[in-house]
Backbone as ProteinMPNN parsed JSONL, in Angstrom:
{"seq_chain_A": "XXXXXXXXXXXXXXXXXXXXXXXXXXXXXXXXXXXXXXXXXXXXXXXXXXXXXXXXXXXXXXX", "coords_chain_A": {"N_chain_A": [[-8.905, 22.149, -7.83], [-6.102, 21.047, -6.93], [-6.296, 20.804, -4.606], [-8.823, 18.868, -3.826], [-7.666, 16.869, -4.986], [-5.73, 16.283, -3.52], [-7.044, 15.809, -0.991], [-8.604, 13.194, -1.669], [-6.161, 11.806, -2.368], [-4.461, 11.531, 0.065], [-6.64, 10.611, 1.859], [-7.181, 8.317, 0.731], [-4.897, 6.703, 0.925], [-4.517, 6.281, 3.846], [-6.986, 4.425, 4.395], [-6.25, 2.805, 2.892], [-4.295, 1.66, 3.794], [-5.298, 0.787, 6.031], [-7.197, -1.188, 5.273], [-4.838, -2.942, 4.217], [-3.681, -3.373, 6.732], [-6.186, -5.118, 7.92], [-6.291, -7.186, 6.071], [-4.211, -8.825, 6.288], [-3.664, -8.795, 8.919], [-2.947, -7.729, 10.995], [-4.001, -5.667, 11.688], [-6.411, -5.749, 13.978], [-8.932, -4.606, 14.125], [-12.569, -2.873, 13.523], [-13.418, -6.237, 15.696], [-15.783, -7.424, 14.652], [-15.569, -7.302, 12.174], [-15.638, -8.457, 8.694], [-13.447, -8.339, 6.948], [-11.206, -9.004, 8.164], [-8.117, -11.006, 7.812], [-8.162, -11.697, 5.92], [-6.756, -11.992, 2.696], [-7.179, -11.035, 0.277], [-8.112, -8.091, 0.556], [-6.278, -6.576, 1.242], [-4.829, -7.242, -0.639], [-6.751, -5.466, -2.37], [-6.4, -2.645, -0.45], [-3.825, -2.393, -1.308], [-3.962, -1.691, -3.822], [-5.772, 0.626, -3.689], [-4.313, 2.67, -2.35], [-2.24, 2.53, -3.772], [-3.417, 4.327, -5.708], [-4.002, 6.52, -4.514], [-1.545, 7.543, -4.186], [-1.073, 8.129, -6.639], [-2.555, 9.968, -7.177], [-1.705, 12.366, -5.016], [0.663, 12.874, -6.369], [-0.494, 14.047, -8.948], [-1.261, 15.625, -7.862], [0.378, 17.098, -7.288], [1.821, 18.213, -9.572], [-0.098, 19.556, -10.604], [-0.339, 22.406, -9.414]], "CA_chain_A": [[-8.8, 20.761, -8.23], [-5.296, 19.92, -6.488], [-6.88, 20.271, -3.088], [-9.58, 18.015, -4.217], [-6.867, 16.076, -5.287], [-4.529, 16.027, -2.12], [-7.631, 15.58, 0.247], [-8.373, 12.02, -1.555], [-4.92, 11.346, -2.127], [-4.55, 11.619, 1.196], [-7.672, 9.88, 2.63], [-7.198, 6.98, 0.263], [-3.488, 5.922, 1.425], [-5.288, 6.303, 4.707], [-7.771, 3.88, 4.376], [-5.949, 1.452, 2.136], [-3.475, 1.145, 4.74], [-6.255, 0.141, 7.095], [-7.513, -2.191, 4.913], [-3.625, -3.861, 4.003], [-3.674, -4.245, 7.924], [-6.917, -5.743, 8.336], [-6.401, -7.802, 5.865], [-2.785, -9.373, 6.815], [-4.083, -9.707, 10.116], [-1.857, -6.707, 11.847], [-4.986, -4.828, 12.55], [-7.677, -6.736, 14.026], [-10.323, -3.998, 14.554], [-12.985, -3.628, 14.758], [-13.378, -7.027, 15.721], [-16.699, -8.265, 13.924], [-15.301, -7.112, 10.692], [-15.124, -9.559, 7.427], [-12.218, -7.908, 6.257], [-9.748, -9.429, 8.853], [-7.251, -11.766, 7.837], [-8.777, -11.825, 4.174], [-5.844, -11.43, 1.883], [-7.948, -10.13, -0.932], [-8.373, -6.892, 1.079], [-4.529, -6.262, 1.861], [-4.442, -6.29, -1.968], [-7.518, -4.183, -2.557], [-5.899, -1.644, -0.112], [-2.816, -1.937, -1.959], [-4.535, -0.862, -5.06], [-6.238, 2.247, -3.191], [-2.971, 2.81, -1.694], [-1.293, 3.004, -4.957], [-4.227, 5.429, -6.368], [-3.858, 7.473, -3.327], [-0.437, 7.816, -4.71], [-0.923, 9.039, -8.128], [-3.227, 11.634, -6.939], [-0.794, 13.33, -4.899], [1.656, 13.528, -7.6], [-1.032, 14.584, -9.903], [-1.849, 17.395, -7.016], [1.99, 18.152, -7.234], [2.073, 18.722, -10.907], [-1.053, 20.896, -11.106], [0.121, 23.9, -9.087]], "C_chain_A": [[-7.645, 20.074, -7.504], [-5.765, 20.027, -5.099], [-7.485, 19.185, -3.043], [-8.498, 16.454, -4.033], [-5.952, 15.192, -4.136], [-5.45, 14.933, -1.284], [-7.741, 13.48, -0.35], [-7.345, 11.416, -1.821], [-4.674, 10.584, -0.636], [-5.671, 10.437, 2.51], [-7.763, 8.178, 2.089], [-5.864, 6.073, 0.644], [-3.569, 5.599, 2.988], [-6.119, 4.714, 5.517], [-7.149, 2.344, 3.517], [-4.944, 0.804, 3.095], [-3.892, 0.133, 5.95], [-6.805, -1.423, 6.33], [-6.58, -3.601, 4.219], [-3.863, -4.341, 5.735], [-4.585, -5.352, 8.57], [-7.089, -7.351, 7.502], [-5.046, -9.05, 5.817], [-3.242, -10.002, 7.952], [-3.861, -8.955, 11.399], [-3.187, -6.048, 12.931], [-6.53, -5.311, 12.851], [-8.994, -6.021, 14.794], [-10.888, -3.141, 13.581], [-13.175, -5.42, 15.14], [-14.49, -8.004, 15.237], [-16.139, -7.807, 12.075], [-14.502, -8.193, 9.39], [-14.195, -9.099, 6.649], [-10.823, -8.618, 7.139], [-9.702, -10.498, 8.369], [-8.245, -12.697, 6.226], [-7.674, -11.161, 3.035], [-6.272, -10.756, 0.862], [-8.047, -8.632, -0.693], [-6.891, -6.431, 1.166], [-4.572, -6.015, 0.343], [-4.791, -5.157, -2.883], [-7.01, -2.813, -1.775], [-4.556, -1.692, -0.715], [-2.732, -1.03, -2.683], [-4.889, 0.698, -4.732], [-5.092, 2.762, -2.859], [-2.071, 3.367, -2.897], [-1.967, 4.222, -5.786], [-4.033, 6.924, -5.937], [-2.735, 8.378, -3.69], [-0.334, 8.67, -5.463], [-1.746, 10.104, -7.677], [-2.393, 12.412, -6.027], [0.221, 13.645, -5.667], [1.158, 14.454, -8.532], [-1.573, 15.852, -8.951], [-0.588, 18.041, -7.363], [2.239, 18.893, -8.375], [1.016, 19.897, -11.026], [-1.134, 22.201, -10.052], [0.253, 24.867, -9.978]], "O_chain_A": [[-7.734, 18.864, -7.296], [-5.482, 19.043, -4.416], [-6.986, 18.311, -2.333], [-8.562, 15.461, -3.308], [-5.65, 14.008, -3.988], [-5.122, 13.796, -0.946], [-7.173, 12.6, 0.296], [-7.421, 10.223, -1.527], [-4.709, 9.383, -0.369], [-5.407, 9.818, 3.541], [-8.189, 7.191, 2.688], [-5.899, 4.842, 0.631], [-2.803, 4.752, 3.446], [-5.946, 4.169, 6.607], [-7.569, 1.189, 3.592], [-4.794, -0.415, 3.168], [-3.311, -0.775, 6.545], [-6.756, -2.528, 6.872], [-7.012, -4.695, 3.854], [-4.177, -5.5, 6.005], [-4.216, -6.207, 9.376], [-7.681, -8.339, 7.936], [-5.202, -10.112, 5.215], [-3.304, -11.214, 8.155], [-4.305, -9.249, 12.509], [-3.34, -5.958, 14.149], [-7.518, -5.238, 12.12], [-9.766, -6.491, 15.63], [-10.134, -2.593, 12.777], [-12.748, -5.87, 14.076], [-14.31, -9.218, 15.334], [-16.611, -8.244, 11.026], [-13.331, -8.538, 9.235], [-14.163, -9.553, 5.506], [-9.67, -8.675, 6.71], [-10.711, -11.196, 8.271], [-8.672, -13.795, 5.866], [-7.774, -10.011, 2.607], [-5.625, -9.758, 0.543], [-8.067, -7.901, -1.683], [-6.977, -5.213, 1.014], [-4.406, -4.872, -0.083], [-4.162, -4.39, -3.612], [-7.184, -1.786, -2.431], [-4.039, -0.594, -0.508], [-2.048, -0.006, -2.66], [-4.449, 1.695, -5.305], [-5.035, 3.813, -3.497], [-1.386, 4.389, -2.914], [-1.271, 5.0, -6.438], [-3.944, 7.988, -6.551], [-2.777, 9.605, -3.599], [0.243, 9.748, -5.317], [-1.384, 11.248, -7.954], [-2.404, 13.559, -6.474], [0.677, 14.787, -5.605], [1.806, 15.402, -8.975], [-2.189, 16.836, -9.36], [-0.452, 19.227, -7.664], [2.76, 20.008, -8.344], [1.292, 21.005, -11.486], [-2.147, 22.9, -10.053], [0.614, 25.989, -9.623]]}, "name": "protein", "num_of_chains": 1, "seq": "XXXXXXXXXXXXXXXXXXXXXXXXXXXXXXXXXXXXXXXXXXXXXXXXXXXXXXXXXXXXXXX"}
Protein backbone atom coordinates (compact mmCIF):
# COMPACT_ATOMS: atom_id res chain seq x y z
CA UNK A 1 0.00 0.00 0.00
CA UNK A 2 2.89 2.69 0.66
CA UNK A 3 4.34 2.01 -2.74
CA UNK A 4 0.96 2.44 -4.17
CA UNK A 5 1.01 5.34 -2.20
CA UNK A 6 4.49 6.94 -3.11
CA UNK A 7 3.99 6.05 -6.90
CA UNK A 8 0.76 8.50 -6.95
CA UNK A 9 2.16 10.75 -4.56
CA UNK A 10 4.70 11.10 -6.72
CA UNK A 11 2.99 11.19 -10.17
CA UNK A 12 0.41 13.62 -8.88
CA UNK A 13 2.94 16.54 -7.71
CA UNK A 14 4.20 15.70 -11.16
CA UNK A 15 1.40 16.49 -13.08
CA UNK A 16 -0.07 19.21 -10.93
CA UNK A 17 3.00 21.03 -11.40
CA UNK A 18 2.44 20.78 -15.13
CA UNK A 19 -0.81 21.88 -14.90
CA UNK A 20 0.19 25.15 -12.25
CA UNK A 21 2.58 25.93 -15.28
CA UNK A 22 0.23 25.63 -17.99
CA UNK A 23 -2.02 27.35 -16.37
CA UNK A 24 0.08 30.63 -15.24
CA UNK A 25 1.34 30.66 -18.58
CA UNK A 26 5.16 29.42 -17.70
CA UNK A 27 4.58 26.33 -19.67
CA UNK A 28 3.09 26.78 -22.93
CA UNK A 29 3.07 23.17 -24.25
CA UNK A 30 1.77 21.54 -25.95
CA UNK A 31 0.64 24.37 -27.79
CA UNK A 32 -3.10 23.54 -28.84
CA UNK A 33 -3.88 22.87 -25.28
CA UNK A 34 -7.02 24.66 -23.39
CA UNK A 35 -5.31 24.56 -20.30
CA UNK A 36 -2.79 27.42 -21.08
CA UNK A 37 -3.00 30.55 -19.39
CA UNK A 38 -6.37 29.39 -17.64
CA UNK A 39 -5.94 30.26 -14.02
CA UNK A 40 -8.49 27.74 -12.90
CA UNK A 41 -5.96 25.00 -13.81
CA UNK A 42 -2.85 26.49 -11.85
CA UNK A 43 -5.34 26.10 -8.97
CA UNK A 44 -6.64 22.68 -9.89
CA UNK A 45 -2.91 21.61 -10.04
CA UNK A 46 -2.41 23.19 -6.83
CA UNK A 47 -5.01 21.03 -5.32
CA UNK A 48 -3.41 17.74 -6.95
CA UNK A 49 -0.20 19.08 -5.89
CA UNK A 50 -1.26 19.37 -2.39
CA UNK A 51 -2.88 15.65 -2.53
CA UNK A 52 0.27 14.45 -4.02
CA UNK A 53 1.57 15.71 -0.79
CA UNK A 54 -0.44 14.01 1.76
CA UNK A 55 0.13 10.77 0.13
CA UNK A 56 3.70 10.79 0.57
CA UNK A 57 3.48 11.53 4.13
CA UNK A 58 0.81 8.99 4.45
CA UNK A 59 3.48 6.52 2.54
CA UNK A 60 5.99 7.78 5.27
CA UNK A 61 3.86 6.89 8.19
CA UNK A 62 2.82 3.43 6.97
CA UNK A 63 6.21 1.70 6.98
Amino acid sequence: MAMLLRIFGIAAILVGGLWVGQGMGIIMWPASSFMLVQRQWAFIGAGLMLLGVFALWRAKRRR
